[in-house]
Jmol script that loads the backbone (N, CA, C; Angstrom):
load data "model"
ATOM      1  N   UNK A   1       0.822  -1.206   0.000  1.00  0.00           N
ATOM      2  CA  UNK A   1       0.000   0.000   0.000  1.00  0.00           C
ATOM      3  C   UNK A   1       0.859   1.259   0.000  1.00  0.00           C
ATOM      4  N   UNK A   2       2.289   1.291   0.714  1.00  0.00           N
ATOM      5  CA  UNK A   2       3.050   2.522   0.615  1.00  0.00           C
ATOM      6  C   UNK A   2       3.004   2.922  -0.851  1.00  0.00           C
ATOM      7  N   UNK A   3       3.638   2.133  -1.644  1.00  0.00           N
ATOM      8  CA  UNK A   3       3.662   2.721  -3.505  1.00  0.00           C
ATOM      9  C   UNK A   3       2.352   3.254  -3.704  1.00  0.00           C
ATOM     10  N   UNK A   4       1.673   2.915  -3.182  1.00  0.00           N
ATOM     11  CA  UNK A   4       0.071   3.400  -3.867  1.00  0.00           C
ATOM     12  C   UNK A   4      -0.140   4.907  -2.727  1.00  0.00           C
ATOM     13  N   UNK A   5       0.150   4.833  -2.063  1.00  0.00           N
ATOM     14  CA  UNK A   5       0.007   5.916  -1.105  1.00  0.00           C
ATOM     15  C   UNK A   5       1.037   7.364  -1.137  1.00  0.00           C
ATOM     16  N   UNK A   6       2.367   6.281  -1.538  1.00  0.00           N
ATOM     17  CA  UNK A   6       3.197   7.657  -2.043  1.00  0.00           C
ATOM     18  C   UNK A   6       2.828   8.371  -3.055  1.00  0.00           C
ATOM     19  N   UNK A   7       2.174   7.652  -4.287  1.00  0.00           N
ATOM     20  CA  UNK A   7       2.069   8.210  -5.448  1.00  0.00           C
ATOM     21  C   UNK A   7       0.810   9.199  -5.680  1.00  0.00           C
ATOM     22  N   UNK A   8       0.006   8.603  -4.817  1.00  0.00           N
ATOM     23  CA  UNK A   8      -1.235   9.549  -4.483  1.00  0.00           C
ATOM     24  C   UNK A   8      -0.802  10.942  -4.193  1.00  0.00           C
ATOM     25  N   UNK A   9       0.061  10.787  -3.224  1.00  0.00           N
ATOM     26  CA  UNK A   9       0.325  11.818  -2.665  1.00  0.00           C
ATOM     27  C   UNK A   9       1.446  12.706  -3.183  1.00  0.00           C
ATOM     28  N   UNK A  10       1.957  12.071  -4.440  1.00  0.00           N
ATOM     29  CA  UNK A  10       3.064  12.731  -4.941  1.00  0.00           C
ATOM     30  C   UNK A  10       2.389  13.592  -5.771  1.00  0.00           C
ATOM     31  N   UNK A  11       1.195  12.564  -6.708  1.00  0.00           N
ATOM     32  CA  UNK A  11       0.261  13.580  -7.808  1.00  0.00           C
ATOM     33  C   UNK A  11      -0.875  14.451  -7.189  1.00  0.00           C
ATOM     34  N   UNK A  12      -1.056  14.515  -5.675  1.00  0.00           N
ATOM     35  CA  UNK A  12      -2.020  15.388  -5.229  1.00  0.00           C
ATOM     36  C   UNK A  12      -1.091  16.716  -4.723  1.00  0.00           C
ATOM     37  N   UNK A  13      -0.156  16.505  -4.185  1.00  0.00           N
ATOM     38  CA  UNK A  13       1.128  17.695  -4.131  1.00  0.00           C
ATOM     39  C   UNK A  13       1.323  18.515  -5.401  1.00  0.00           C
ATOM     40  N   UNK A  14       1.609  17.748  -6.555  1.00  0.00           N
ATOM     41  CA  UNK A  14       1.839  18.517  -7.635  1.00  0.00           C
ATOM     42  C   UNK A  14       0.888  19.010  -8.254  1.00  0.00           C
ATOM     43  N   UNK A  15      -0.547  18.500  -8.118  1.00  0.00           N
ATOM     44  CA  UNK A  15      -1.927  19.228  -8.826  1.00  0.00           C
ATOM     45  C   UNK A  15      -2.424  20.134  -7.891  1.00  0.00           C
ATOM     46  N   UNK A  16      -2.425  20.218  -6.881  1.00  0.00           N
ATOM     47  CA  UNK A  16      -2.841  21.229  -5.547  1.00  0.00           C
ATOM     48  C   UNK A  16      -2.424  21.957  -4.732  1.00  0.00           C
ATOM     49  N   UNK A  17      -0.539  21.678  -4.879  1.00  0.00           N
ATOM     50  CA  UNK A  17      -0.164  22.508  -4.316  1.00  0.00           C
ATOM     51  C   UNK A  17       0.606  23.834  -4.732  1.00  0.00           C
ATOM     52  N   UNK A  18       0.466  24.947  -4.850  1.00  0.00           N
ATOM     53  CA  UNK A  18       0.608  26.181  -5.977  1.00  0.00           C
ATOM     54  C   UNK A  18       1.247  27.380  -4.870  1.00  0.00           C
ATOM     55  N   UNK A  19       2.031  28.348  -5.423  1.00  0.00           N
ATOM     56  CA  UNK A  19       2.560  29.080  -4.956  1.00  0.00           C
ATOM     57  C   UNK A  19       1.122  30.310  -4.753  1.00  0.00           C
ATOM     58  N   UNK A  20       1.171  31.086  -3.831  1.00  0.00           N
ATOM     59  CA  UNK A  20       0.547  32.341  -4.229  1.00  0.00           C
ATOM     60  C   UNK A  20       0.649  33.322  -5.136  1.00  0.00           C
ATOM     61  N   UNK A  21      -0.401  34.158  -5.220  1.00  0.00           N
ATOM     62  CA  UNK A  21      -0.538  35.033  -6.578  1.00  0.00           C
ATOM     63  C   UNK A  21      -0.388  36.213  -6.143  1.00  0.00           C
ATOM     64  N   UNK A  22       0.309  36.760  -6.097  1.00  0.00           N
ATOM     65  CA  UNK A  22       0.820  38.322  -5.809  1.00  0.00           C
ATOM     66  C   UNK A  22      -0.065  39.211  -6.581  1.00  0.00           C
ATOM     67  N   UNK A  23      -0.273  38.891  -7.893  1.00  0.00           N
ATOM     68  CA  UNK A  23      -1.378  39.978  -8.577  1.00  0.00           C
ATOM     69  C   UNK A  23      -2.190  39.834  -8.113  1.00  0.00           C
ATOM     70  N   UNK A  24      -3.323  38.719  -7.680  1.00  0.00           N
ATOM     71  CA  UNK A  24      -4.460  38.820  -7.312  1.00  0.00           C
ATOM     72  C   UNK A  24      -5.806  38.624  -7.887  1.00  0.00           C
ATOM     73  N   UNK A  25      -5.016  37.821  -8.747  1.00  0.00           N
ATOM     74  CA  UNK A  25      -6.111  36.997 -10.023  1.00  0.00           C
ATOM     75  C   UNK A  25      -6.325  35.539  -9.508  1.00  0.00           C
ATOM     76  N   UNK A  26      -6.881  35.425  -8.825  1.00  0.00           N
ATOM     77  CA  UNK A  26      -7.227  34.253  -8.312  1.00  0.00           C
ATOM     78  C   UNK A  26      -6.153  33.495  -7.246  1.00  0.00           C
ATOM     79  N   UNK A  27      -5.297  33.453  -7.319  1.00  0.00           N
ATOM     80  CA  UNK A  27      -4.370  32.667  -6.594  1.00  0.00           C
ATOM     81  C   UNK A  27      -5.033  31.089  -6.450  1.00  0.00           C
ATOM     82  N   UNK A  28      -3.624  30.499  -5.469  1.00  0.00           N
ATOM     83  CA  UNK A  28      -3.863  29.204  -4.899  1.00  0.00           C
ATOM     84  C   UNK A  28      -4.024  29.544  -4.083  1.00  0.00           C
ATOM     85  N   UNK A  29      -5.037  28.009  -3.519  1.00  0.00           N
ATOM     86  CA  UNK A  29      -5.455  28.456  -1.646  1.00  0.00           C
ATOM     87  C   UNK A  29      -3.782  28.066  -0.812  1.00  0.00           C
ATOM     88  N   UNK A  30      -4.148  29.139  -0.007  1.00  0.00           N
ATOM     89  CA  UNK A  30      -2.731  28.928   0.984  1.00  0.00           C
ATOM     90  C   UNK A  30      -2.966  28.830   2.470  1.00  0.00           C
ATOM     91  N   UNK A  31      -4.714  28.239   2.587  1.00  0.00           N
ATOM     92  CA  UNK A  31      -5.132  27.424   3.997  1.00  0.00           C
ATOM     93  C   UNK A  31      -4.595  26.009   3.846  1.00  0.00           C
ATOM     94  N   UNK A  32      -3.797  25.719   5.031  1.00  0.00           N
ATOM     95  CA  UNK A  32      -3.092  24.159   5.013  1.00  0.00           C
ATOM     96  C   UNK A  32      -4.412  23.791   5.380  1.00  0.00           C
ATOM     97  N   UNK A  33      -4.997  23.826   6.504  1.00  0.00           N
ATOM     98  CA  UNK A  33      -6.745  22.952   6.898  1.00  0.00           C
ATOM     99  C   UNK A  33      -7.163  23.032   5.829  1.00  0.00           C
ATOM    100  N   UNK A  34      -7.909  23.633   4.766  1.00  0.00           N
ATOM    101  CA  UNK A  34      -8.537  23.573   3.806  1.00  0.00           C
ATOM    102  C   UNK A  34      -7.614  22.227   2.756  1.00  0.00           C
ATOM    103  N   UNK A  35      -6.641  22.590   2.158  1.00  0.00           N
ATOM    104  CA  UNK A  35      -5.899  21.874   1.696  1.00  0.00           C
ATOM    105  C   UNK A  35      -5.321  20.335   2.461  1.00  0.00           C
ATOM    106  N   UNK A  36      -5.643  20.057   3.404  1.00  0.00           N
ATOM    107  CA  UNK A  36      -5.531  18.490   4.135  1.00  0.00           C
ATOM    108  C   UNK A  36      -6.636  18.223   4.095  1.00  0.00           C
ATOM    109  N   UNK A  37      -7.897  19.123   4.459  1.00  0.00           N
ATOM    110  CA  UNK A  37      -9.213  18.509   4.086  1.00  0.00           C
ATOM    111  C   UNK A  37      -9.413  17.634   2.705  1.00  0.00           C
ATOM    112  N   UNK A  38      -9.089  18.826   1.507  1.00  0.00           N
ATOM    113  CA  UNK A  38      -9.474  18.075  -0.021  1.00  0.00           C
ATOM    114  C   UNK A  38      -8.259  16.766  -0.100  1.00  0.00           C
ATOM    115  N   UNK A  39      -7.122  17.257   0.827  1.00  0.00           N
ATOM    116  CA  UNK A  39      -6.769  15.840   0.246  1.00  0.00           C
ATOM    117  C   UNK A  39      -6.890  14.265   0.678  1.00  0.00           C
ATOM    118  N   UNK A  40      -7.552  14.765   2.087  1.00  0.00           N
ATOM    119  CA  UNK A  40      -8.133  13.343   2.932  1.00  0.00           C
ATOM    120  C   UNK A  40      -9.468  12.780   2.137  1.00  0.00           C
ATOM    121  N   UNK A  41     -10.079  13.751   1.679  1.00  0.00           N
ATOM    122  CA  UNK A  41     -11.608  13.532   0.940  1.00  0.00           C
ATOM    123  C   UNK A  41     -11.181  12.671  -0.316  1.00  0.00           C
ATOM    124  N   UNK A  42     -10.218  13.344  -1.122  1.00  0.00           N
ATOM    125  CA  UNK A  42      -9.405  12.932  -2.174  1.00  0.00           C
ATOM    126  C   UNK A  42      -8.870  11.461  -2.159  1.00  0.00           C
ATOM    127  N   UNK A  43      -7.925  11.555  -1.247  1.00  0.00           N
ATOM    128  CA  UNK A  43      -7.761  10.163  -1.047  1.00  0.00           C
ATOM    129  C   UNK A  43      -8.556   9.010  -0.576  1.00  0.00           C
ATOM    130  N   UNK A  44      -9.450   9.632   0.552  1.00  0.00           N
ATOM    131  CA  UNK A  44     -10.764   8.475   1.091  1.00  0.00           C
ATOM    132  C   UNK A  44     -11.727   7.847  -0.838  1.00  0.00           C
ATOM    133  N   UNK A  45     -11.410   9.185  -1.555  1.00  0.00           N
ATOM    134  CA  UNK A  45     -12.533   8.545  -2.822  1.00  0.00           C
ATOM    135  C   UNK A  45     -11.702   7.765  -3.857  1.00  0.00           C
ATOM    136  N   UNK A  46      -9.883   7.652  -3.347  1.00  0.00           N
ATOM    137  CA  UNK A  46      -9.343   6.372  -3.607  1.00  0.00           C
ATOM    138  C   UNK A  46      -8.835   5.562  -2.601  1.00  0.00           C
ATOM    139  N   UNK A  47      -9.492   5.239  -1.882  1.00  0.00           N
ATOM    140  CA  UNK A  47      -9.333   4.249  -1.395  1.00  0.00           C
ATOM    141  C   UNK A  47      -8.147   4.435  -0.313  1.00  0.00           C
ATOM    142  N   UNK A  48      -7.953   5.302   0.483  1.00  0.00           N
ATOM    143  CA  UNK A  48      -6.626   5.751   1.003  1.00  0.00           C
ATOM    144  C   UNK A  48      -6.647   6.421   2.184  1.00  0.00           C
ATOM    145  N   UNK A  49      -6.657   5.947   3.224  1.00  0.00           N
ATOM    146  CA  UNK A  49      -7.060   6.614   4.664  1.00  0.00           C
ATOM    147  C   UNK A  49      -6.145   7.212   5.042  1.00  0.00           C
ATOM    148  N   UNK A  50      -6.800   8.439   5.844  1.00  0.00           N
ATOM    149  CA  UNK A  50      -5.775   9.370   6.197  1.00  0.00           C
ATOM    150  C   UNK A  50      -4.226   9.101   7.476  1.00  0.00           C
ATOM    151  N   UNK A  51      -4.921   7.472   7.899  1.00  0.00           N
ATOM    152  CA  UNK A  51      -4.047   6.581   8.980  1.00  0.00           C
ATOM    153  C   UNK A  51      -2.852   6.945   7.996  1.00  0.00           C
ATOM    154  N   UNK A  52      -3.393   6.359   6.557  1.00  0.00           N
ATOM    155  CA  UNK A  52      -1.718   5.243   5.468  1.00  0.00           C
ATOM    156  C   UNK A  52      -0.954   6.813   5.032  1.00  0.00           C
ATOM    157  N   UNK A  53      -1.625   7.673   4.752  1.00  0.00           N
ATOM    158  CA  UNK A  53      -0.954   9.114   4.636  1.00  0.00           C
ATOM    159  C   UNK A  53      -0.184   9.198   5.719  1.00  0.00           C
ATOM    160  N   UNK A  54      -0.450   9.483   6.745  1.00  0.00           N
ATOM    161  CA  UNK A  54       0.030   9.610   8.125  1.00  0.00           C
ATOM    162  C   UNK A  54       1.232   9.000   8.508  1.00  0.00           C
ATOM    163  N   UNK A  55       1.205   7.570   8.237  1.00  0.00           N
ATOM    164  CA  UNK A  55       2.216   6.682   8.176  1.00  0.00           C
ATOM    165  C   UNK A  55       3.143   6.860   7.405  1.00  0.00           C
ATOM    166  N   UNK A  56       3.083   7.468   5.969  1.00  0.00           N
ATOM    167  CA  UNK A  56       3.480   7.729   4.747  1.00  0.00           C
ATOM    168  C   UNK A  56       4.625   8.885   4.912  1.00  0.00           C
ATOM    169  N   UNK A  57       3.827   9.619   5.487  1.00  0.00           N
ATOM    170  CA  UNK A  57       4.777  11.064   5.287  1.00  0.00           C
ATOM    171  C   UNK A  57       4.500  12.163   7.413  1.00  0.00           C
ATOM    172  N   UNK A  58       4.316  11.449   7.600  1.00  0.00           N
ATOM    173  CA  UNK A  58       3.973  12.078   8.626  1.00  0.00           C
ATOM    174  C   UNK A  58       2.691  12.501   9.050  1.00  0.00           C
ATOM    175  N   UNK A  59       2.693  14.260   9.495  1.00  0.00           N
ATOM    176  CA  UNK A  59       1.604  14.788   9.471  1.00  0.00           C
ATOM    177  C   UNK A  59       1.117  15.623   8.539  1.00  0.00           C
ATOM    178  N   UNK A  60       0.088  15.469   7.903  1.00  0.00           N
ATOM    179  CA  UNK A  60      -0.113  15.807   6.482  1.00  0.00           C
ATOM    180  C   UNK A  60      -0.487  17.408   6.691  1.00  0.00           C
ATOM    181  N   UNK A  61      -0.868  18.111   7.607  1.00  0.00           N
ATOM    182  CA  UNK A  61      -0.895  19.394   7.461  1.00  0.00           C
ATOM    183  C   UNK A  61       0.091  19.947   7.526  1.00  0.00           C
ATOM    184  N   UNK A  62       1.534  19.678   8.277  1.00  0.00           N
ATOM    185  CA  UNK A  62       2.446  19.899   8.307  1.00  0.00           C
ATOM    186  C   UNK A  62       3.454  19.856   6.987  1.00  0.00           C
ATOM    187  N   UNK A  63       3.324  18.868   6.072  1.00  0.00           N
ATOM    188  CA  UNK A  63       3.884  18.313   5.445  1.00  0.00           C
ATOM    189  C   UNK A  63       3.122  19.518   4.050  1.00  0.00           C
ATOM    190  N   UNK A  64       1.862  19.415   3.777  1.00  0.00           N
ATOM    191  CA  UNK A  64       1.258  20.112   2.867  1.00  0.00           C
ATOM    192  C   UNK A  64       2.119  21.880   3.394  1.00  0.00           C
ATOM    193  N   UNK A  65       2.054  22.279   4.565  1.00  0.00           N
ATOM    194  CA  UNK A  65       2.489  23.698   5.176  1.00  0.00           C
ATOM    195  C   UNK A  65       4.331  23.413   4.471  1.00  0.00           C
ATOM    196  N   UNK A  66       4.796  22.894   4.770  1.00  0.00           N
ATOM    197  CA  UNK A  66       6.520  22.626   4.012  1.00  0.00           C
ATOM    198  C   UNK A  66       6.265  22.730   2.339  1.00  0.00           C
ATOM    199  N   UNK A  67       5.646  21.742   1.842  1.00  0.00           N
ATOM    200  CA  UNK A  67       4.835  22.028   0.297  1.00  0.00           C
ATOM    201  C   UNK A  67       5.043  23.393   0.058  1.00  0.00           C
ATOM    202  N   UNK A  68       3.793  24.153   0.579  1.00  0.00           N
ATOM    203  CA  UNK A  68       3.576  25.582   0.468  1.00  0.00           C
ATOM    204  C   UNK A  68       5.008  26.349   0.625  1.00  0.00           C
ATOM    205  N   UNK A  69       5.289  26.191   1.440  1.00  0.00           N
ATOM    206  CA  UNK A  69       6.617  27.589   1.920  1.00  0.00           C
ATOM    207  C   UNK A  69       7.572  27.044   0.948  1.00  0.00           C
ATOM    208  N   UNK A  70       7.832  25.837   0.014  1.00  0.00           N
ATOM    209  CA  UNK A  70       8.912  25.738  -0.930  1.00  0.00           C
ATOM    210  C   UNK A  70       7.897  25.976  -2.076  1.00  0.00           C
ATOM    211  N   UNK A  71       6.381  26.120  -2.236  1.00  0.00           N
ATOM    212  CA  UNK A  71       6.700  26.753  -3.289  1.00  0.00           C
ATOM    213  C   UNK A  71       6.436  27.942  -3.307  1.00  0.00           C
ATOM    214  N   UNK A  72       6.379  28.558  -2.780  1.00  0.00           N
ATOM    215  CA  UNK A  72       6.042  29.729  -2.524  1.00  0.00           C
ATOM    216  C   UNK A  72       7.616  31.034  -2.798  1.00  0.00           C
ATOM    217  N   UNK A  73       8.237  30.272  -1.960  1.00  0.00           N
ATOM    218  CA  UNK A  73       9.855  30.482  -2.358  1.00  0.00           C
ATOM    219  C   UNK A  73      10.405  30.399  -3.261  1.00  0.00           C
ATOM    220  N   UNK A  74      10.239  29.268  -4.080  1.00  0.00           N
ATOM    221  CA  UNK A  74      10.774  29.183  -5.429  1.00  0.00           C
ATOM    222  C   UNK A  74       9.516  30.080  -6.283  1.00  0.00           C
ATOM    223  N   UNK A  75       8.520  30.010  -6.314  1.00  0.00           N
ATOM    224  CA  UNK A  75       7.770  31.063  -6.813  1.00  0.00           C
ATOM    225  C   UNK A  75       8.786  32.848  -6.997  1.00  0.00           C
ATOM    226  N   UNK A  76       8.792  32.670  -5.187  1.00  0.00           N
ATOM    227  CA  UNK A  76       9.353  34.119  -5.734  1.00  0.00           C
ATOM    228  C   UNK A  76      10.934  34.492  -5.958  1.00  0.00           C
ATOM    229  N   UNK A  77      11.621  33.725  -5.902  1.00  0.00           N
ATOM    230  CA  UNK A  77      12.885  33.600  -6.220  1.00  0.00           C
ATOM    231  C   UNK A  77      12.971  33.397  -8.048  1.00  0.00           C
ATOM    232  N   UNK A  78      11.922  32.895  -9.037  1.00  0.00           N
ATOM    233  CA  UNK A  78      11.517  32.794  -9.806  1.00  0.00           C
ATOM    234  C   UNK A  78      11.271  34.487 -10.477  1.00  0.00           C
ATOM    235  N   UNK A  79      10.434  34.786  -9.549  1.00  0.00           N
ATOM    236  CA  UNK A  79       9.944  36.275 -10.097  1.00  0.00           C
ATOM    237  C   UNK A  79      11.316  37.441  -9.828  1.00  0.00           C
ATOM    238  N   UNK A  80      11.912  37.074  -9.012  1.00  0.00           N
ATOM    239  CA  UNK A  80      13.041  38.129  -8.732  1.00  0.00           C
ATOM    240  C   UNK A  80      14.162  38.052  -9.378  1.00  0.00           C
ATOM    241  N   UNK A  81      14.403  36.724 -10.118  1.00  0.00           N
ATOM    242  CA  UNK A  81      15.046  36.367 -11.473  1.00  0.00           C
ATOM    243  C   UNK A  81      14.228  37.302 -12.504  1.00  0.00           C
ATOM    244  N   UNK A  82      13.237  36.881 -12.669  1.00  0.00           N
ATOM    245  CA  UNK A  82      12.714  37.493 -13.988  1.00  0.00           C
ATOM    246  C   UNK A  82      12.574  38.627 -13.908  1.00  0.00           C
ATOM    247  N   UNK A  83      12.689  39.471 -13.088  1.00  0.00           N
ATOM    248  CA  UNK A  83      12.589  40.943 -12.576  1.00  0.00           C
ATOM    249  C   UNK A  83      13.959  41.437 -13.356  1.00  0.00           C
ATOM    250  N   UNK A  84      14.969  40.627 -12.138  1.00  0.00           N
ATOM    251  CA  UNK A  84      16.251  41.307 -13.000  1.00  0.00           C
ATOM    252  C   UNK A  84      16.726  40.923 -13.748  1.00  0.00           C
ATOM    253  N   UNK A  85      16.259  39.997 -14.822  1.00  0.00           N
ATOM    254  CA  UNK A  85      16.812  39.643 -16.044  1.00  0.00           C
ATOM    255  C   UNK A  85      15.718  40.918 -17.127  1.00  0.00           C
ATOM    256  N   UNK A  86      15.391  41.454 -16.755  1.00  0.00           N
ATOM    257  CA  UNK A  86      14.280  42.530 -17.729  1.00  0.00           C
ATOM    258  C   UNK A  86      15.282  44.039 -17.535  1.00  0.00           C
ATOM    259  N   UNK A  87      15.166  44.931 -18.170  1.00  0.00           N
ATOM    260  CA  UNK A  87      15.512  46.464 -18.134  1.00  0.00           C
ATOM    261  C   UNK A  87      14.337  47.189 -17.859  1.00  0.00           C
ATOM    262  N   UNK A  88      14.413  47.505 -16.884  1.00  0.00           N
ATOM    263  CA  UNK A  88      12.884  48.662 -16.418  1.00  0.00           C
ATOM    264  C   UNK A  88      13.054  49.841 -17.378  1.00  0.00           C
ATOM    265  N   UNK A  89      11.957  50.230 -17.666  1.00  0.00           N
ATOM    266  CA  UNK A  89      11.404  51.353 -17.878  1.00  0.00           C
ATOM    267  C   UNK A  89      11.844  51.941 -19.360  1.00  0.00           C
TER     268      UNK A  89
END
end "model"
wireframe off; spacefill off
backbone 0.3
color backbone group
């Protein structure tokens, strides 16, 4: 069940978990509760209890909150590249 549990959780990380939007066009959600919710729901509708997550990777709000702050970082370490690779004005 771990292979099946990692992978769940590898493709629910990469489809759900998103840096914030500084402009303000929608963004990603950046509530960890909200975001452990959809992914316990997520996984319960494959077959995947939030015990084998748990076991898997720890504590999944915690773990989703680490998610966030790396991408969020590389998000903006991303933009501050592309900032100064441009000529203002």
């Amino acid at each position: 069940m771990s292979t099946k549990v990692r992978e769940f959780i590898d493709f629910w990380i990469e489809n759900s978990i998103h840096a914030f939007d500084r402009i303000g066009a929608g963004g990603a959600s950046q509530d960890v509760a909200e975001l452990a919710r959809r992914c316990i729901q997520m996984a319960r509708d494959q077959g995947i209890s939030e015990r084998a997550i748990n076991a898997e990777i720890g504590n999944l709000a915690e773990y989703i909150a680490r998610e966030l702050a790396a991408a969020n970082k590389a998000e903006t370490t991303r933009r501050q590249h592309e900032k100064g690779g441009r000529s203002e004005g």
